[in-house]
N, C-alpha and C positions, 0 to 999 in steps of 0.2 A: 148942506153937507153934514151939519152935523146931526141932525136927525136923523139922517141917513147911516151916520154910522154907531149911530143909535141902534137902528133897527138890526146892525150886523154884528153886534157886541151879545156875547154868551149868555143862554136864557131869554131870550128877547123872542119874540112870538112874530114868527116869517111864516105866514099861510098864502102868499099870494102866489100867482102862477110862476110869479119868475124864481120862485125858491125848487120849485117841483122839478123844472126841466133844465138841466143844466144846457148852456148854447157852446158848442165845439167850433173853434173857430182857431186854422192854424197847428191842427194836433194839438192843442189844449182847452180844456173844459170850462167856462165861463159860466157864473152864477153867482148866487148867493149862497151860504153853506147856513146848511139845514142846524136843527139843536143837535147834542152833545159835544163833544169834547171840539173846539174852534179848531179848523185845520184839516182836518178827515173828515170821510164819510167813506161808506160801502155800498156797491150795487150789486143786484140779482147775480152777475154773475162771476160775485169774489173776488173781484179785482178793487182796490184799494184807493182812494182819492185823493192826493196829498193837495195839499191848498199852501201857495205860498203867496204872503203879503206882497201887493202891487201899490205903492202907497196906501190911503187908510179906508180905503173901498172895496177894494179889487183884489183876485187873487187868481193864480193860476190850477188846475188841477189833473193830475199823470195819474194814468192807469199801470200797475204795475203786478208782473205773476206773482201766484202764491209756490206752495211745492207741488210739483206734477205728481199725478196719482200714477202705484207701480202696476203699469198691468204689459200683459209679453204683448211683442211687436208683430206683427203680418207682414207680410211679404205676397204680392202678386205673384202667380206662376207665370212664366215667361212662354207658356204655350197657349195656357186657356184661360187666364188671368182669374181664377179664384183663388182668396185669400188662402195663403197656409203659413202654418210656422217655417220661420226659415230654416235652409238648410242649403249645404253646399253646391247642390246643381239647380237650385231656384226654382223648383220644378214639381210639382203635385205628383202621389204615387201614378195615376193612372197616365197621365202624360210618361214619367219617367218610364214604367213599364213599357208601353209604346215604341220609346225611343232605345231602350236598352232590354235585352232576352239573353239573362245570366244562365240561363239551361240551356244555350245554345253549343252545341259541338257535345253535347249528351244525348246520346242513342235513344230514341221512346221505345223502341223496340228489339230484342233482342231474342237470339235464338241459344237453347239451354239443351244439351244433348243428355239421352236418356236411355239408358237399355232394360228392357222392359221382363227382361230373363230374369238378370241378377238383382233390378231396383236400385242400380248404382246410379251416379250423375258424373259426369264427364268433366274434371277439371284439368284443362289442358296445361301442357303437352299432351302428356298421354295416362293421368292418376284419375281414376276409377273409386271416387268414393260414397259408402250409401249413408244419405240424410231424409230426415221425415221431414213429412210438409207442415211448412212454416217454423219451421226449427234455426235455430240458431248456427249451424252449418250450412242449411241453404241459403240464411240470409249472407253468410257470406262466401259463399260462392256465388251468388250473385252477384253482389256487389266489385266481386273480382272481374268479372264479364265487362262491367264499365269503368275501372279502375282509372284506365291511362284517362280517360273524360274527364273523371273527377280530381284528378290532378290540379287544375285550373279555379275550381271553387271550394268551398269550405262547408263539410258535411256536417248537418247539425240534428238529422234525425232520419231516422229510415225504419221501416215496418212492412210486413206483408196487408194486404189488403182480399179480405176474403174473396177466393171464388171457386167455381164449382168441380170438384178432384177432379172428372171424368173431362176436363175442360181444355185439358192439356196447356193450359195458360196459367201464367204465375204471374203478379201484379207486385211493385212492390213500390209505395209510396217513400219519393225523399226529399228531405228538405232542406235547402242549400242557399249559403249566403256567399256575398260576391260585392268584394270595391266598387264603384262605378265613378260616374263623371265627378270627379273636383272631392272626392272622395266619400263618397255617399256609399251607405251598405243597402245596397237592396236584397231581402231574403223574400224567395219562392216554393213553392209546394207544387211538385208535380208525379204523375205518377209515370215508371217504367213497366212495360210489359215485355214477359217471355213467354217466349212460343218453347214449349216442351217439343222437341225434335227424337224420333226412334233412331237408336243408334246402337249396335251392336257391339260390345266389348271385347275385345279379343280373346280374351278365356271363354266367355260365351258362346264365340265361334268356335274355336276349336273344339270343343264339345258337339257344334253341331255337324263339326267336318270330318267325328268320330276320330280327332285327334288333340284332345284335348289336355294330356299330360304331357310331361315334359321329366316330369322322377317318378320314380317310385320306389318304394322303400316295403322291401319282404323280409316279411319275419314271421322267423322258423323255431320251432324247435320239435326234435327228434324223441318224442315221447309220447306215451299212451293215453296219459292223463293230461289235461288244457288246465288244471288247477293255475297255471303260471298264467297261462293268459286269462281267465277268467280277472284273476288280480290286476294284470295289468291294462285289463279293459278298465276296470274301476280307478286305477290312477292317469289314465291318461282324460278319463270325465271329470277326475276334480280337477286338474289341471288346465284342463282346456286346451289339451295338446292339440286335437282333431280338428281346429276351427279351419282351419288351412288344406283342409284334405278335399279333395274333389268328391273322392270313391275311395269306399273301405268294401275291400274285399272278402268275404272268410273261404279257407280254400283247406284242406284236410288236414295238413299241420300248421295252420300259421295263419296270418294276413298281411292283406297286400292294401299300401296307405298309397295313394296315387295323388299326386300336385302338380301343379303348373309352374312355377319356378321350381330351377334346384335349391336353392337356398331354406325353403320353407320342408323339402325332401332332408337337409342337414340337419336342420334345427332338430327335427320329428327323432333323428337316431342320435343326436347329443343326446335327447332327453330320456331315449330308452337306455344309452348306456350308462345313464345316473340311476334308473331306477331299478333296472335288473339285470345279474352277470351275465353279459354276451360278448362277443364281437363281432367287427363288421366290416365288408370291402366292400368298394363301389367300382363299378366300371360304367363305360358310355359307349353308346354306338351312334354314329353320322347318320342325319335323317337326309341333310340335303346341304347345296354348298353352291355361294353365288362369289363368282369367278371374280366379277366385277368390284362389288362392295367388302372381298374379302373378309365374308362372314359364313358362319359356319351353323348349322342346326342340330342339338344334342338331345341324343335321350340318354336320361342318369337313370341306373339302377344301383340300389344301395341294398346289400345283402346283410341284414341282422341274422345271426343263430343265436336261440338265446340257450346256455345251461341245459341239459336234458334230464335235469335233477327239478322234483316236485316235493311238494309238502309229502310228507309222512313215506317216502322211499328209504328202504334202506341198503346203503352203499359201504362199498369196503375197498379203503382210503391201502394207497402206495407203502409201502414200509418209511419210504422217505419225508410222504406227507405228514405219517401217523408222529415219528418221532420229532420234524419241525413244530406241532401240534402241540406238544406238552406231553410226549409219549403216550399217547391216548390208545385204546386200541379201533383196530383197524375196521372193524363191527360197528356203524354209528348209523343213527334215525336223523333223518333229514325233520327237522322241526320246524322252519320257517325257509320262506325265499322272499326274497327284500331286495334290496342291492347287495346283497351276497348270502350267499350260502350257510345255513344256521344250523351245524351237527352237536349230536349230542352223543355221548358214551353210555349206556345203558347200563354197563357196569358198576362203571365209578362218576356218575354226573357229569363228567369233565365235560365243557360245552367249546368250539371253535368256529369261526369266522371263517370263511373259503371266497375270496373276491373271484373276480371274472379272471384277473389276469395270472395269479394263482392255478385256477382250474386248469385253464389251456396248457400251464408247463406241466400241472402232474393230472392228466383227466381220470375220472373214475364214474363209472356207468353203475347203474344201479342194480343189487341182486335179483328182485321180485319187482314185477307190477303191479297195481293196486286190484286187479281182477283172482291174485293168488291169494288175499287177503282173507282168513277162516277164523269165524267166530270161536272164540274159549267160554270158556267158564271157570272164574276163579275160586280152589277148594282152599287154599289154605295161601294166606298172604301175614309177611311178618316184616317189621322194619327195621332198615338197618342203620342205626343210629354210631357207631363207633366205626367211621369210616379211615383208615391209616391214608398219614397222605404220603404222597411217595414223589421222591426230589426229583424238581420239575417237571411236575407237573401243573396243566394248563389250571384255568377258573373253573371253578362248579359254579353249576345253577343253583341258584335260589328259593327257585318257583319250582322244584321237582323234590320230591324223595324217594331215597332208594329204597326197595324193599326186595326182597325175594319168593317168591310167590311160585304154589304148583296149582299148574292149571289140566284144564280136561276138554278138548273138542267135544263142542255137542252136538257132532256126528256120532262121536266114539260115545256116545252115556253107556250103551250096556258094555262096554269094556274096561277094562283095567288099565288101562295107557294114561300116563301122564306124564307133565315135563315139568323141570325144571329149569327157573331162569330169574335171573335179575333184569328190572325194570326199573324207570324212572318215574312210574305211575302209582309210586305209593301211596300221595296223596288222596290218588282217587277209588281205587279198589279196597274190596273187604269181598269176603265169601259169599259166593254167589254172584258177584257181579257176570258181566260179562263184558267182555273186554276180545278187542280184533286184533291178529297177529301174522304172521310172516312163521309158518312150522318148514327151518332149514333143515331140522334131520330129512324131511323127509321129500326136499326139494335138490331136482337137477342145480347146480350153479354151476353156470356156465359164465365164469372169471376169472382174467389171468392174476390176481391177486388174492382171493378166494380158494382157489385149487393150491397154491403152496403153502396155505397156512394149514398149522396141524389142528388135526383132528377137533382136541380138547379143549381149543383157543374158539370154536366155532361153537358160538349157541346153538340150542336144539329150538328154543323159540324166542324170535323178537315179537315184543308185545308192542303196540303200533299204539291205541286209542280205546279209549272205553266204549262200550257200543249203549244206543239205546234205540228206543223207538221211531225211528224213521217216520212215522205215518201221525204220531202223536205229536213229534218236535214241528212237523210241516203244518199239522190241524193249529197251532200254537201261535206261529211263527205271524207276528203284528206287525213287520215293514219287508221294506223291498231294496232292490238297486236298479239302477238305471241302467239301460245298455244303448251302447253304438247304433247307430243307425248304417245299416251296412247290408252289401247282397252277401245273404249266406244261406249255407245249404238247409235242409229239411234237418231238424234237429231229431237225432231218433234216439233211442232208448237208454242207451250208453252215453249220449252226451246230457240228458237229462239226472242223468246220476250221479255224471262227476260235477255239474252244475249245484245238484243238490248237497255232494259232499264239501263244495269250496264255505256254500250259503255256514251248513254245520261247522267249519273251520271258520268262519268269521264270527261265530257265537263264542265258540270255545277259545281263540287268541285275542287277547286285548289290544297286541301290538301290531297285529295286521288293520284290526279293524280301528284303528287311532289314524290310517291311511286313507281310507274308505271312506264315501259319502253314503249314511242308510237315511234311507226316506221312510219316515212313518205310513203307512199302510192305509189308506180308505177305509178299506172294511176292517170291522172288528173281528180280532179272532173266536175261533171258538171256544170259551172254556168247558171243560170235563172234570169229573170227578177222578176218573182214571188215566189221566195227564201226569209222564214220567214228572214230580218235580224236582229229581236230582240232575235233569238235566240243563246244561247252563245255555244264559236268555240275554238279551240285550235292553238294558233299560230304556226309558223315554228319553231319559238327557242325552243319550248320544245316538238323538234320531233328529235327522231334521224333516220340516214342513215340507212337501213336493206340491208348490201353489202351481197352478195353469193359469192362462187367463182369460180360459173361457167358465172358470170358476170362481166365486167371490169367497168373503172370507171365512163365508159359513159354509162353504163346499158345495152349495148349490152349483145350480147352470148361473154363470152368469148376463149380465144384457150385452145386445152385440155390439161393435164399437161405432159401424154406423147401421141408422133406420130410416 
C-alpha cells in the first residue's frame, strides 16, 4: 500500500498502461491521475476531470462543460427539411412561395384605352388625359387600373419595363410585400401587362361626325383696318389663350374660336374682355332633347364686337365726352388700343383713357380710314414750349412735343398750298421730313359731331406719323411674330399692308410691344449704306430665341427622335 501510494503522490513517474487509459465504470472515470497539479486532468475534447479522494488510492473523475461557442441556430423546414434560419412559418423561401402567392387577386393583364386621333389615354369614368411613354403619368395611370388589387399588399417599387412603341403593349414591373403565415413577410417581383386598346374620344368623334363644337365665340369688329386684331392675335399666343380651341376661323371682319365645351367658349371672352374694349352676348340653340333622361343638347354662340376704333384714326369725341375728358377738344389721334382706348389732343397734348364701357354710352366713329392717309412734307416746324394750362384740364403726355409746323403735299410740290397745324410730333420732325396725315379741309366728313362744330375749331391737317422707307425698314427688319394657326383666306394686297403697318407700329410703340412675343429672325438682315437710320428698330434684348425641335442649338437640322 504504501508504495502504491507512493507512486500516486505529485511528481512521481506513472508510465504504465493503467495511467494512459482511464477505466469508466458507473459514470465515473477510474485510474491513476497523470503529472501536474493532483486532482485534474484534461482530454481532447475540453471537458475537465475532477478527481476526488476515495481513501488513499483511489479517486473519482466527472466530465464537466466548458462555455458553449455563440453561433446562430437552424431550424429544419417543415416541408423539405433543409436547414434555414428560423423564422415564423418554419418554412424555406421556396416551400413558403409554393404554399403562399402574395400577387394573387392582382390582374397580369390589363387592358389601357387609347385614341390614336388625339394621343390621349383614357382615365375612367370618362377624363381624357395625354402622357408619353414611360412617363410619370402613365406610370400612374396605370397603376390606378390595378388599384382596388393592390389595396391588400404593400407597394414597394414599380417601373416600366422596355418594349417595342409599335407593340401596343405596356409592361410594368412591381414589387410587393405582404404578411403571411404566423407573420412572415414575403416580398415578390412580378410583372403586369397592358394591352393598348383603340378607343375613340368623344371630341374625336364629334369631329368625325362633322359635329364637333359645341361654342363658338365670334369676334367682330366693324373696321377697315385689322391693326386690333393683328394685336390681339399676338396676345392671345403669349397667353396661350387658343390651346382649347378646336378651329380658328378667319372670315372678312373677325374670327370665329370654335370649342367643344362651353365653359372653355367663356373663359376665351373673359380673356378678350381684359384685353381689348368690347362687348359681348351669347345666345344657344337646341340641337336635340332625350325625353326620357331629361337632358338637353346646346349649341352656345357668344358674340364679341370689339371697338371700331384702330391705332392712328382720327375720331371726334361727343361734346359730353370731350368736357368729362378734362375739356379736351373734340379733334383727337387714336395712339394706342390695349384694353382701352389711348386719345390724344394734338393741340394741347392732353392724353385720355376711353374704356369699353364708356365707349358704348358715348360711341364715336372715326373721321378718315387709313387708305385717305397722304404724304406731307415738312417746310417749316417750331416748338412750342410756353404751353398755358387751362383749369381742368386732363394729363399731358410726356413722350410728345407740341410744335407747329407748315407743311406741303408732295402731290402739290409745283404749287403754293400749304397748311397749317399743330402736332404732337415735334419730337420727330424738322424740314424736310416727311410725315403722313389726314387733309380735313379737303375731306367729305360725314359726322354727326364733326358737322356742328364750327369751322375754325376744325383743323385743316392732322398729322398722324413720320413716314419713311417702307422697303428699306422691311430689307432691315431682323425678327418676326408668330401667327395662329387657323383656315383663312388668300391674303391679298391690302391685308399685306396693314400687316406690314401693325409690324412698323410695334418698332415705333414701346408699350404695345412690352405685350408682344418677337422672335429673333433666322436670317440675317441686310445691311446697306443707304438704310433710313432715323428710323426706329427693336434691339436684341427684347427678342426672344424661336427654338424647334427639329433644330439643335446651333440651328442646324437636328437628329430624329427615333432611328
Amino acid at each position: 500500500m504504501r508504495s502504491l501510494a507512493r507512486d500516486l503522490l505529485p511528481g512521481s513517474d506513472c508510465a504504465g498502461a493503467a495511467c494512459e487509459e482511464p477505466v469508466k465504470d458507473r459514470g465515473q472515470f477510474w485510474g491513476r491521475t497523470g503529472g501536474g497539479r493532483a486532482g485534474q486532468s484534461r482530454d481532447g475534447r475540453g471537458l475537465r476531470a475532477v478527481t476526488r479522494p476515495l481513501g488513499r488510492a483511489f479517486g473519482t473523475m466527472e466530465y464537466l462543460k466548458g462555455p458553449a461557442a455563440s453561433s446562430p441556430g437552424c431550424v429544419l423546414c417543415c416541408e423539405c427539411g433543409v436547414p434555414i434560419p428560423p423564422n415564423p412559418a418554419n418554412m424555406c423561401v421556396a416551400c413558403l412561395r409554393t404554399q403562399v402567392d402574395i400577387s394573387e387577386g392582382i390582374p397580369k393583364q390589363v387592358s389601357i384605352n387609347f385614341c390614336k386621333q388625339c394621343e390621349r389615354y383614357l382615365q375612367p369614368p370618362g377624363t381624357w388625359i395625354q402622357c408619353a411613354l414611360e412617363s410619370r403619368e402613365l406610370l400612374t395611370l396605370c397603376l390606378k387600373k390595378i388599384k382596388a388589387s393592390l389595396s391588400k399588399v404593400r407597394l414597394i417599387e414599380a417601373g416600366f419595363v422596355w418594349t417595342e412603341p409599335h407593340s401596343k403593349r405596356l409592361k410594368v414591373k412591381l414589387t410587393i410585400q405582404k404578411e403571411v403565415l404566423n407573420g412572415a413577410i414575403l416580398q415578390q417581383v412580378f410583372v403586369v401587362e397592358y394591352v393598348v386598346q383603340p378607343q375613340m374620344c368623344d371630341a374625336c368623334h364629334r369631329v368625325e361626325a362633322k359635329d364637333f363644337w359645341k361654342a363658338v365665340v365670334q369676334v367682330r369688329q366693324k373696321t377697315l383696318h385689322k391693326k386690333t386684331f393683328y394685336y390681339l392675335e399676338q396676345l392671345i399666343l403669349k397667353h396661350r389663350a387658343h390651346q382649347n380651341t378646336l378651329r380658328i376661323k378667319e372670315i372678312h371682319d373677325g374670327l370665329d374660336f370654335y370649342y367643344a365645351q362651353k365653359q372653355h367658349a367663356q373663359k376665351m371672352v373673359d380673356f378678350l374682355q381684359c384685353t381689348v374694349p368690347c362687348r359681348s352676348k351669347s345666345s344657344q340653340r337646341l340641337i336635340s332633347h332625350d325625353i326620357h333622361s331629361n337632358t338637353y343638347n346646346y349649341k352656345s354662340t357668344f358674340s364679341v364686337e370689339i371697338v371700331p376704333i384702330c391705332k392712328d384714326n382720327v375720331v371726334c369725341l361727343s361734346p359730353k365726352l370731350a368736357q368729362s375728358l378734362g375739356n379736351m377738344s373734340q379733334i383727337c389721334v387714336c395712339i394706342r388700343v390695349t384694353s382701352a382706348i389711348h386719345l390724344i389732343d394734338p393741340n394741347t397734348l392732353q392724353i385720355a383713357e376711353i374704356d369699353g364701357n364708356t365707349y358704348w354710352r358715348y360711341p364715336f366713329s372715326s373721321l378718315c380710314h387709313p387708305k385717305q392717309l397722304e404724304e406731307f412734307i415738312v417746310m417749316e416746324c417750331s416748338l412750342v414750349h410756353n404751353q398755358k394750362a387751362v383749369a381742368g384740364a386732363g394729363m399731358r403726355s410726356n413722350k410728345h412735343m407740341l410744335a407747329e409746323v407748315w407743311v406741303q403735299k408732295t402731290s402739290e410740290m409745283n404749287t403754293d398750298n400749304q397748311y397749317f397745324c399743330r402736332t404732337h410730333l415735334g419730337h420727330l420732325l424738322n424740314p424736310g421730313d416727311l410725315v403722313l396725315g389726314f387733309d380735313l379741309a379737303n375731306c367729305n366728313l360725314n359726322d354727326e359731331y364733326a358737322n356742328k362744330m364750327s369751322t375754325h375749331r376744325v383743323p385743316d391737317v392732322v398729322l398722324i406719323k413720320k413716314s419713311y422707307d417702307r422697303v428699306k425698314r422691311q430689307r432691315r427688319r431682323n425678327w418676326k411674330l408668330k401667327e395662329l394657326d387657323r383656315d383663312k383666306e388668300t391674303m391679298d394686297t391690302d391685308d399685306e399692308r396693314q400687316y406690314q403697318d401693325f409690324l412698323e407700329d410695334l418698332e415705333e410703340d414701346e408699350t404695345i410691344r412690352k405685350n408682344v412675343n418677337i422672335y429673333k429672325a433666322s436670317t440675317a438682315p441686310v445691311e446697306s449704306d443707304t438704310d433710313d437710320e432715323g428710323a426706329p428698330q427693336i434691339s436684341l434684348a427684347e427678342m426672344l430665341e424661336d427654338l424647334h425641335i427639329s433644330e439643335d442649338a446651333t440651328g442646324g437640322e437636328g437628329a430624329s427622335m427615333m432611328s
